[in-house]
C-alpha positions in Angstrom: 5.5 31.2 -40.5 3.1 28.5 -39.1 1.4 29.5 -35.7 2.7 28.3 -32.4 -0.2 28.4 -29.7 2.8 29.1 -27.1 1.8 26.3 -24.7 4.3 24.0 -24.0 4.2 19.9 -24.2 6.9 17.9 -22.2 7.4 14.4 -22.8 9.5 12.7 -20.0 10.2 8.6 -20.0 10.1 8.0 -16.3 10.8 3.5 -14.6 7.1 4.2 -13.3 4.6 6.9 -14.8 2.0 6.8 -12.1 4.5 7.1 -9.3 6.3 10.1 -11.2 3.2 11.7 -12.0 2.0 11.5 -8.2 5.7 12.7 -6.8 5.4 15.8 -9.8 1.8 16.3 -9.4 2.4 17.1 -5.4 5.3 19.1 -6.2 3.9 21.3 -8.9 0.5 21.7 -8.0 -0.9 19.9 -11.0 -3.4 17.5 -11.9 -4.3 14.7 -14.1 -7.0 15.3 -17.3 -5.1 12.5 -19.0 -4.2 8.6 -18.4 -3.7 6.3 -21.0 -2.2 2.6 -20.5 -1.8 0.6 -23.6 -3.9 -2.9 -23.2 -0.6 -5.1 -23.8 0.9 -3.2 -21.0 3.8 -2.2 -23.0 3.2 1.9 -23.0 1.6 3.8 -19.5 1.3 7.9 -20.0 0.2 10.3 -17.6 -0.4 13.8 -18.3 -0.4 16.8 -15.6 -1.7 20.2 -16.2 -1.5 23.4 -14.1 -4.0 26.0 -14.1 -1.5 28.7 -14.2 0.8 27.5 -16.6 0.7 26.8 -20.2 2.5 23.5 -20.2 1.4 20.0 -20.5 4.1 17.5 -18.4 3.5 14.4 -19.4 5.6 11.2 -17.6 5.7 8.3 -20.1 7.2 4.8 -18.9 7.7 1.7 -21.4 7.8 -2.1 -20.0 10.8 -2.7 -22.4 12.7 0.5 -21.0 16.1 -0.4 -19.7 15.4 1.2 -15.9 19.0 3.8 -16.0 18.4 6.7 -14.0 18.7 10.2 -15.8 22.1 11.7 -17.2 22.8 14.8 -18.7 25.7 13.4 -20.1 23.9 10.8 -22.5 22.6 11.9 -25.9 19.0 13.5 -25.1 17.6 16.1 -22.5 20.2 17.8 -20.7 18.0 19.8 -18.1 14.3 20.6 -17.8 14.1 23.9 -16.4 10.9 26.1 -15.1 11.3 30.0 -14.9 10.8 32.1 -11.5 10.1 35.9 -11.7 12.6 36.7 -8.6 15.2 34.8 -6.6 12.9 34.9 -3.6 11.2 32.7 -5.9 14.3 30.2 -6.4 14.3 30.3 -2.1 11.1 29.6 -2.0 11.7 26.3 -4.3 14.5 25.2 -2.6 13.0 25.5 0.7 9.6 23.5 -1.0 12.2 20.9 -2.3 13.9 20.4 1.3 10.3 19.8 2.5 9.7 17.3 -0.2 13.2 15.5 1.0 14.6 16.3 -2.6 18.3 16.2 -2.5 19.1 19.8 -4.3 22.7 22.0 -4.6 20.1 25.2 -3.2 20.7 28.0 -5.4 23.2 28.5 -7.3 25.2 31.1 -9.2 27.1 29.1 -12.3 29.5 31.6 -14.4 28.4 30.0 -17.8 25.2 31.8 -17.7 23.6 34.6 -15.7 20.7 32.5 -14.7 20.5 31.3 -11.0 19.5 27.7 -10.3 18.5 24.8 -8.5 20.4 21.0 -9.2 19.8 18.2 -8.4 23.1 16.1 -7.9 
């Protein structure tokens, strides 16, 4: 079996990569070792990184992207999710979130998995 370093790279298209990265990078604590615009304008990617995690989140926006907002419905990513160790934890997040002025359902207890959560409508 071929080696897996187990950390973890995200690619997200996001309307406006700066603008997500700033919103995500103040939300998660992370910072920016990589920004890369293509010279024709068409590709911008910005890459955050988190001392404590092993995960590269990466916001990618495209001039000829069509703009719809996000839809688990549609073919593609249904959730992105990040692990807490507690449900003080998951307070703690939704409480962060409030602050932020996210719009979030709080936490949750769904009965198709034993997994608590936070949604975003």
């Amino acid at each position: 079996m071929p080696s897996i370093t187990g950390r973890m790279g995200v690619i997200l298209t996001v309307r406006d990569a700066a603008r997500s990265a700033s919103w995500h990078g103040e939300l998660l604590g992370m910072v920016v070792p990589y920004d890369y615009e293509a010279h024709d304008g068409s590709t911008h990617l910005v890459c955050l990184d988190h001392s404590d995690i092993d995960l590269d989140l990466c916001l990618v926006s495209h001039a000829g992207g069509d703009g719809d907002s996000f839809s688990e419905l549609r073919t593609g990513l249904d959730h992105l999710e990040f692990i807490v160790a507690k449900r003080d934890d998951l307070a703690e997040w939704a409480e962060r979130l409030g602050q932020m002025s996210v719009t979030h359902s709080g936490v949750k207890v769904l009965d198709y998995t034993w997994n608590l959560m936070i949604k975003r409508p």
